[in-house]
C-alpha positions as CSV (number, residue, x, y, z in Angstrom):
1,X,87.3,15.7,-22.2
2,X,87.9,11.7,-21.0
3,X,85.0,9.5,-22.5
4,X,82.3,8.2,-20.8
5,X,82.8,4.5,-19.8
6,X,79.1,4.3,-17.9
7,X,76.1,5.1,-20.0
8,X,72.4,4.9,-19.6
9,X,70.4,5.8,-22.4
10,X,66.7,6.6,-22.0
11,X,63.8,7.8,-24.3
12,X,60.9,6.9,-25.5
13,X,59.6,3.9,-27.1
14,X,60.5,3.6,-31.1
15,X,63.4,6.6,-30.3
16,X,66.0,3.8,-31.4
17,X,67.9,3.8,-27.2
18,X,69.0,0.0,-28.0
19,X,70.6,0.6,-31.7
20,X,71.6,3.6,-30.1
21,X,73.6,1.7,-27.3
22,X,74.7,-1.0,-29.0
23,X,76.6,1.8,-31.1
24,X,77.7,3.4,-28.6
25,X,78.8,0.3,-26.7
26,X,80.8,-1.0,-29.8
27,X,82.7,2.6,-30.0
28,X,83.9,2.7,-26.1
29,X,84.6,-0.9,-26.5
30,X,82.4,-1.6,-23.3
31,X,79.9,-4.3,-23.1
32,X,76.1,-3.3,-23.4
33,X,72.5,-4.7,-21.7
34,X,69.2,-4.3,-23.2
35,X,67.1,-3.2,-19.6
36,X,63.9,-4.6,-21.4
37,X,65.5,-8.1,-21.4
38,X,66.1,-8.3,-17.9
39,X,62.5,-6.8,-16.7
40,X,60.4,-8.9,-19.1
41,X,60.0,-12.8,-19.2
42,X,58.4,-14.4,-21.8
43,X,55.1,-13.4,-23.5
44,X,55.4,-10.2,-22.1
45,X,55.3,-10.8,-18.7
46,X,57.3,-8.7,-15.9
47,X,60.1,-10.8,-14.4
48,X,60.0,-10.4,-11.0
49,X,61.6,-7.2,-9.3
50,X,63.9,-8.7,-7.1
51,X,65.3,-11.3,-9.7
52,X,65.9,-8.9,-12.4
53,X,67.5,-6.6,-10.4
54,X,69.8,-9.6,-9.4
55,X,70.7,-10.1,-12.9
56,X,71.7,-6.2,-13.8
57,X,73.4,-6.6,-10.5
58,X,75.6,-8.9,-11.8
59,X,76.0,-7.6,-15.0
60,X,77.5,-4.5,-13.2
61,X,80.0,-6.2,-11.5
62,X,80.9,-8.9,-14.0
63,X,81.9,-8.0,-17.6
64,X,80.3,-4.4,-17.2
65,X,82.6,-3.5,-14.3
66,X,84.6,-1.2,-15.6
67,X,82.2,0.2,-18.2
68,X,79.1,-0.4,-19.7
69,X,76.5,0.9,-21.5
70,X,72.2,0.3,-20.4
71,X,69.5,1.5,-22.4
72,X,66.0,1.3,-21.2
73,X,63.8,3.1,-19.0
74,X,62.4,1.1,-16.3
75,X,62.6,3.6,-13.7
76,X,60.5,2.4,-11.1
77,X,62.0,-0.9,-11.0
78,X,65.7,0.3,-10.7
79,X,66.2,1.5,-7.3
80,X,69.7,3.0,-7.5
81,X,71.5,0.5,-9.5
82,X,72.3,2.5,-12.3
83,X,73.3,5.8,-10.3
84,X,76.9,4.7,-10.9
85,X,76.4,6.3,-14.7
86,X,78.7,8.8,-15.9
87,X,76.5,9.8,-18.7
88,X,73.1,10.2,-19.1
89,X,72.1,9.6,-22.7
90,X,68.2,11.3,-23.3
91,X,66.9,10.7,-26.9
92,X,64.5,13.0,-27.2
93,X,62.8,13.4,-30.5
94,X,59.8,15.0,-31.7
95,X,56.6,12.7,-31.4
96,X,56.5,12.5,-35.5
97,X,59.9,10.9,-35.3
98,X,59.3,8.5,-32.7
99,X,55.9,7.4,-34.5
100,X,57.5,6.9,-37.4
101,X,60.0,4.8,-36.0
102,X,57.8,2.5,-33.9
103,X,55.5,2.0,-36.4
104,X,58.1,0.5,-38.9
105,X,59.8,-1.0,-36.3
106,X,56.6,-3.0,-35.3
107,X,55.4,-3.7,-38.5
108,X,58.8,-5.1,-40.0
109,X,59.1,-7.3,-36.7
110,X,55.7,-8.3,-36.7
111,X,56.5,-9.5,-40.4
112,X,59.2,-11.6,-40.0
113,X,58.1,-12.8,-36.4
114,X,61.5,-11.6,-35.3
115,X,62.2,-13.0,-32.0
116,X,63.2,-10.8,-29.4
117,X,64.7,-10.8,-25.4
118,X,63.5,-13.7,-24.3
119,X,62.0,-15.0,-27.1
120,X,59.2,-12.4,-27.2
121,X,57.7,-11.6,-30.7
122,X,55.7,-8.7,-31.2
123,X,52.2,-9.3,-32.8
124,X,50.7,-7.3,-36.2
125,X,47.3,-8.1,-34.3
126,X,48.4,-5.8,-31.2
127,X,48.3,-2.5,-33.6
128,X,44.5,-3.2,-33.2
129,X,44.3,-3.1,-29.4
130,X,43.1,-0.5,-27.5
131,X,45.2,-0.7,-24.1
132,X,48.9,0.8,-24.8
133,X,50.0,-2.0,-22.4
134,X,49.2,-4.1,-24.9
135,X,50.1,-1.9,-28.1
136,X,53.9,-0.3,-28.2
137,X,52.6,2.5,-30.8
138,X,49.7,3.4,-28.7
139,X,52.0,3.4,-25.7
140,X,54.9,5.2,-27.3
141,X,52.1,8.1,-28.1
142,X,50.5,8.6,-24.2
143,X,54.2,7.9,-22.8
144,X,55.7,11.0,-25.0
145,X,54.7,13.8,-22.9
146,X,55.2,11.4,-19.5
147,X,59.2,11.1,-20.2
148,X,59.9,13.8,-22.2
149,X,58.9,15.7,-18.4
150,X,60.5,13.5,-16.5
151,X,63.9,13.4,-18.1
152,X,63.8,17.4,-18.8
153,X,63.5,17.3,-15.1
154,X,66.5,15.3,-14.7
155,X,68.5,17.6,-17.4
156,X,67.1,20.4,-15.3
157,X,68.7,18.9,-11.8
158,X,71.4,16.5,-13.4
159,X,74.8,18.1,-15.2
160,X,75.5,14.0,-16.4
161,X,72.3,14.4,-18.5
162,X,73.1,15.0,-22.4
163,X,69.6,15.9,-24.6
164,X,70.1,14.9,-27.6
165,X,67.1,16.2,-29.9
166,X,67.1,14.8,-33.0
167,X,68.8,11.7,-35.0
168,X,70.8,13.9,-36.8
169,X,72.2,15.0,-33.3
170,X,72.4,11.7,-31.6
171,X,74.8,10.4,-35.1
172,X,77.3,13.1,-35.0
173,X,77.3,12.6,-30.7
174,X,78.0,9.1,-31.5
175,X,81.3,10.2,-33.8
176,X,82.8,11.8,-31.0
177,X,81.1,10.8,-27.5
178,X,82.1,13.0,-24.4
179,X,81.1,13.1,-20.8
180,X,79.0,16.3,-19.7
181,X,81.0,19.2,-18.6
């Protein structure tokens, strides 16, 4: 079976979609966009809809126009532009795995005040906040349930959909990446 050469990967928040990607993007030797750093301006703030949708726009037609990979979620805010995927990457691993992960993702960024898209820095201080807008653990716990039902719908209604359920899984698709059958 070819390989995919248009990839979106979804998941949840801490379930590693960008490392993910940006493996994935290296191995079909496509480039790859972060949809987190197109949506969000600095401090945190939502870029506007119109302009960040210009700017995947372009991305689709300019270096990514024969193949690409995008990982976020974002799914209000994308109208149709990523319909054009071949594959639909779903990380979907159990809640303990994405806690894990988010936690000691947030905690070694907040550390060394790594700087992120758009120079955005996560803050130690925001592990204390009540509001999971303001808190990625927080929201990576109430979002859970939200996308794992919305993309189990998708798999349900969408043969380019690939579940991939644990990290275990996800490395050894990663070895040999295929398109759906």
């Amino acid at each position: 079976m070819a390989l995919p050469v248009r990839v979106r990967v979804v998941g949840d928040s801490g379930s590693g979609k960008t490392t993910f990607a940006d493996a994935l993007a290296r191995t079909l030797g496509v480039p790859h966009l972060e949809l987190d750093g197109v949506f969000l301006a600095q401090n945190w703030q939502n870029r506007d809809a119109d302009e960040a949708r210009a700017s995947l726009r372009d991305f689709l037609a300019g270096p990514g126009a024969d193949g690409w990979v995008v990982d976020g979620n974002w799914n209000a805010k994308l109208l149709d532009l990523l319909d054009g995927a071949d594959t639909i990457v779903w990380l979907d691993y159990a809640r303990s795995v994405v806690m894990r992960r988010v936690v000691w993702r947030t905690l070694g960024r907040g550390i060394t005040r790594r700087k992120l898209h758009n120079g955005n820095q996560e803050k130690l201080s925001n592990l204390f906040r009540r509001d999971p807008q303001e808190n990625i653990v927080l929201w990576a716990w109430v979002s859970h349930a939200k996308y794992r039902a919305e993309y189990g719908e998708w798999a349900r209604r969408d043969a380019r959909v690939i579940r991939l359920g644990s990290p275990r899984v996800a490395k050894a698709w990663l070895a040999a990446p295929q398109r759906p059958e």
